[in-house]
N, C-alpha and C positions, 0 to 999 in steps of 0.2 A: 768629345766629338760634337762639332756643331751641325747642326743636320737640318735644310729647309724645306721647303716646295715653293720652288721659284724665287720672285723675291722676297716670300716672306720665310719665317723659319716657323710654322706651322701647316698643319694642311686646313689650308684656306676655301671656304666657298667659292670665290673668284679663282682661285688655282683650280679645282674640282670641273668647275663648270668649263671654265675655257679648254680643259683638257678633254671633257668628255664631248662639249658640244661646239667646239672651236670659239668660244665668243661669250661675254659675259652677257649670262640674263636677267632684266630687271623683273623684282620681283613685285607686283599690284597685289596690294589690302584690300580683299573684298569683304564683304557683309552681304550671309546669307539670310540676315532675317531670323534669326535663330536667339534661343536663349540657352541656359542652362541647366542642370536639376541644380544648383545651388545657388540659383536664385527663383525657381518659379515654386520654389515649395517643398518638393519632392526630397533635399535634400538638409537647403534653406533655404533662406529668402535674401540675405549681402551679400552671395558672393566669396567667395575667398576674400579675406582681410584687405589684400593688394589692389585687388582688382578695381578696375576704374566702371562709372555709369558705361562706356563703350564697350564693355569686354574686353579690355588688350585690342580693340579695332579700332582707334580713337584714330587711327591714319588713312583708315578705309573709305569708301566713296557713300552715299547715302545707300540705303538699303530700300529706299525707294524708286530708288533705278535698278531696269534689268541687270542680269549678268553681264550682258555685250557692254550694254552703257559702263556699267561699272569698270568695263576693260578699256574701253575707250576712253574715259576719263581718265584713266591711270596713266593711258596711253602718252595724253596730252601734258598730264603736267609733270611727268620725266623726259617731255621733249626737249628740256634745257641740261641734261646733264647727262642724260644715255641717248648716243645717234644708233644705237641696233636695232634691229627689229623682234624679236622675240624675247618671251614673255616667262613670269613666273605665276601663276594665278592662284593665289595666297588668298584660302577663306580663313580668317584671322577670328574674327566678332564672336566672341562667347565660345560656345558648343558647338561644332560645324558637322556632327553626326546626329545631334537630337532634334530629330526629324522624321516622318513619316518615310520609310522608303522610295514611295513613291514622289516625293517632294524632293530628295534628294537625288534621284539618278535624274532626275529633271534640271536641276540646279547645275549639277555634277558635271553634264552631258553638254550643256548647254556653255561652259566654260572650256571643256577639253578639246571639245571640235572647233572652238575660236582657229583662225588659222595660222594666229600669231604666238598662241599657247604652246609650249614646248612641255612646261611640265606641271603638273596640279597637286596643290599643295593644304592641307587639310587638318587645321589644327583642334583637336579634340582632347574629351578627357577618357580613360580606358575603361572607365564604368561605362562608355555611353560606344560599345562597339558590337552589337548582334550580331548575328550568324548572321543571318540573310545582309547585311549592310557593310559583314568584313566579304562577302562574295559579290557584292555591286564594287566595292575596293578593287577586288580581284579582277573583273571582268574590265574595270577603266582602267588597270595598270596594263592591259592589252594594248588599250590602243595609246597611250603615251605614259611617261612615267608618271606614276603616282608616289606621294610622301604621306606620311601622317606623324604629325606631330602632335607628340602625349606629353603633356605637362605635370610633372613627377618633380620638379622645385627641389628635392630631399629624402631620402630616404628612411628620416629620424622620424621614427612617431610619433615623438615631442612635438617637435616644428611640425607635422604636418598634422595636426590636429589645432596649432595654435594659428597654423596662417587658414584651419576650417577646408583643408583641400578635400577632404569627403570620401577617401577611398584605402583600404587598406595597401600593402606594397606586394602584397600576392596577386592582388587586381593587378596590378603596371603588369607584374612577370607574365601574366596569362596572357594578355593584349599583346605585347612582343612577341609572344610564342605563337599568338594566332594570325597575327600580320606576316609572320613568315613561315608560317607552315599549317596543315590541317589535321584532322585525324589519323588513324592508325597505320598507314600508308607512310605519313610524313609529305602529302602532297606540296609542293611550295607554293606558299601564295607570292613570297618576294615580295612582298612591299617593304619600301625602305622607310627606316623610322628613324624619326630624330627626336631627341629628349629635351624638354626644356626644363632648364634648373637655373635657382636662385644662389648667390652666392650673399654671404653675410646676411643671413635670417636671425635676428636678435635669439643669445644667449648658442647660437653655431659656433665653435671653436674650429679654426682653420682644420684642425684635426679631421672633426666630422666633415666637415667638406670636403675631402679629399678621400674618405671613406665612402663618399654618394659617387664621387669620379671612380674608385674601384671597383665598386659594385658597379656600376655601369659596362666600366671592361670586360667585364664577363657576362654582358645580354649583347644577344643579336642587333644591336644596335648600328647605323651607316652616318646619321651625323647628331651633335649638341650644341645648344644654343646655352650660352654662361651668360647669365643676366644680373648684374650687380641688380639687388632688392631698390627699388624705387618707392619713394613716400609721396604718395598722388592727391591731390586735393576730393574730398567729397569720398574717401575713403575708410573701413574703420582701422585700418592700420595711423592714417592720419591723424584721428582722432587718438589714436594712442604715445603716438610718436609725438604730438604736440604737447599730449599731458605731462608724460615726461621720456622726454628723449633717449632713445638708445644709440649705440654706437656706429657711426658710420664712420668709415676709409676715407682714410684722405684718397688722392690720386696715386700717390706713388706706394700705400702699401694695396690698395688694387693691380698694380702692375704688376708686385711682388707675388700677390696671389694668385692672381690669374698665369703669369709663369709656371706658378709650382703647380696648378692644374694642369697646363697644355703637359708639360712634364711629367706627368703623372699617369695622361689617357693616353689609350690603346693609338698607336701612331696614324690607324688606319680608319680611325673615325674622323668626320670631317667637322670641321668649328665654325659654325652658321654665323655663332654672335658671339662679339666679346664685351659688348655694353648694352645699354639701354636703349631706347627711344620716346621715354617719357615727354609727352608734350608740353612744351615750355609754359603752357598758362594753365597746364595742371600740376607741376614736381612742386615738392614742396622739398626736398633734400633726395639722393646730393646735388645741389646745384650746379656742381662742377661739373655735372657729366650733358648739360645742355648742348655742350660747344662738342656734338660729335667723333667728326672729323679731328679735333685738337686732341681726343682722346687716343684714339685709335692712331693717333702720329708720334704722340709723345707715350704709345706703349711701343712702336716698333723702335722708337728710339730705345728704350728700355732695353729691347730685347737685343740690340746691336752691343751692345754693352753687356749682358747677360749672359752667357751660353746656359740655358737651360735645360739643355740634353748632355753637359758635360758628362761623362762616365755612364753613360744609359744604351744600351743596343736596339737599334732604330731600323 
């Protein structure tokens, strides 16, 4: 049984959003100025292996401009390829909860009431969620939707010790548990959470990847972001991957993979990302995943050809 959401045959972002808000929303990289405890010490000082000198913000607007500007700017230069008006307001850069409370409902407040902000979007690690900071969460999912995205790359403690992510996998469970709900009551905080995971982490067997998608089905989860593994310049994963290289996908066993993932997760989680966005004068492999849009065309082609829900109940 082949089974889609609209014209694609998964449940799409774009499907999602246009259903719930009539109209696709561009989503602006902001930088709030922030670092992380795995770079300022606290945890360590590189980073996670992957991770680039921008924090995964390397799309984002200078961090020397306010919020507004920072909105404004994004505003301007998706003026050539989105004519709507509303917004997604993506703090991307580093840690976007490690920060004084006070520093952040300032930040926070100051993006949400934009009047073109529809929804704010909040990408952090689940060590870095206090009490008092998941109820400033709470109180700005009042007044428009709020997301937070916790990046959980794998559920192997192998891999997540070798790419230095810094937190055990009881950490991730507690932060889901606490983003949607509270103490003894069970009060709901409802903030929606999206996962972001790495696909093909040197010496991952398709197996265990698909075993980080099952475990996921069963957390409170509302969307996931699939990120084929990027090799970034000025990286220590770079420096390892140059000394001696590990195995990357061609294109078409990516397409194969990422099928058997969509096929695999809960039908009713939404799928943010199916590639990368490494910046072209930072990738150092796979280079083939530069050209975007060729990606994301010759996977729906895949998939017209594919039925990857063959025999599954949807």
């Amino acid at each position: 049984m082949t089974v889609h959401w609209g014209e694609k045959r998964y449940y799409s972002l774009d499907y999602y959003l246009k259903k719930t808000y009539g109209e696709k929303l561009y989503k602006i990289s902001l930088d709030g100025g922030m670092t992380c405890p795995n770079r300022d010490g606290t945890l360590g000082t590189h980073g996670c292996i992957f991770c680039s000198h921008g924090g995964s913000g390397d799309f984002a607007a200078s961090r020397t401009l306010s919020v507004t500007e920072q909105i404004e700017a994004g505003k301007q230069q998706s003026a050539k390829k989105y004519t709507g008006s509303s917004y997604i307001a993506y703090f991307q850069a580093y840690t976007n909860t490690y920060a004084s409370l006070e520093y952040l409902e300032t930040l926070y407040m100051e993006a949400i009431t934009h009047p073109d902000i529809r929804i704010l979007s909040i990408a952090t690690r689940p060590d870095c969620l206090s009490e008092k900071i998941l109820d400033l969460l709470e109180n700005l999912n009042r007044i428009k939707p709020v997301w937070v995205e916790l990046g959980l790359q794998t559920i192997h403690e192998e891999s997540a010790r070798y790419i230095r992510r810094g937190y055990e996998l009881d950490c991730f469970d507690r932060a889901v548990k606490q983003l949607k709900e509270i103490g003894i009551e069970l009060r709901k905080r409802g903030i929606d959470v999206i996962v972001h995971t790495i696909l093909c982490l040197p010496n991952e067997t398709e197996q265990d990847i698909l075993k980080t998608i099952e475990y996921l089905n069963h957390q409170d989860i509302q969307g996931i972001k699939l990120q084929l593994l990027h090799v970034l310049k000025d990286t220590d994963l770079a420096d390892i991957y140059l000394a001696s290289p590990f195995y990357i996908p061609t294109p078409e066993e990516y397409y194969q993979l990422l099928g058997m993932c969509i096929s695999h997760l809960r039908p009713d989680i939404v799928i943010h990302r199916l590639t990368g966005d490494g910046p072209k004068n930072l990738l150092i492999a796979p280079l083939w995943t530069c050209n975007k849009r060729q990606v994301l065309n010759q996977f729906q082609s895949y998939l017209k050809t594919h039925d990857i829900w063959q025999g599954k109940e949807c």
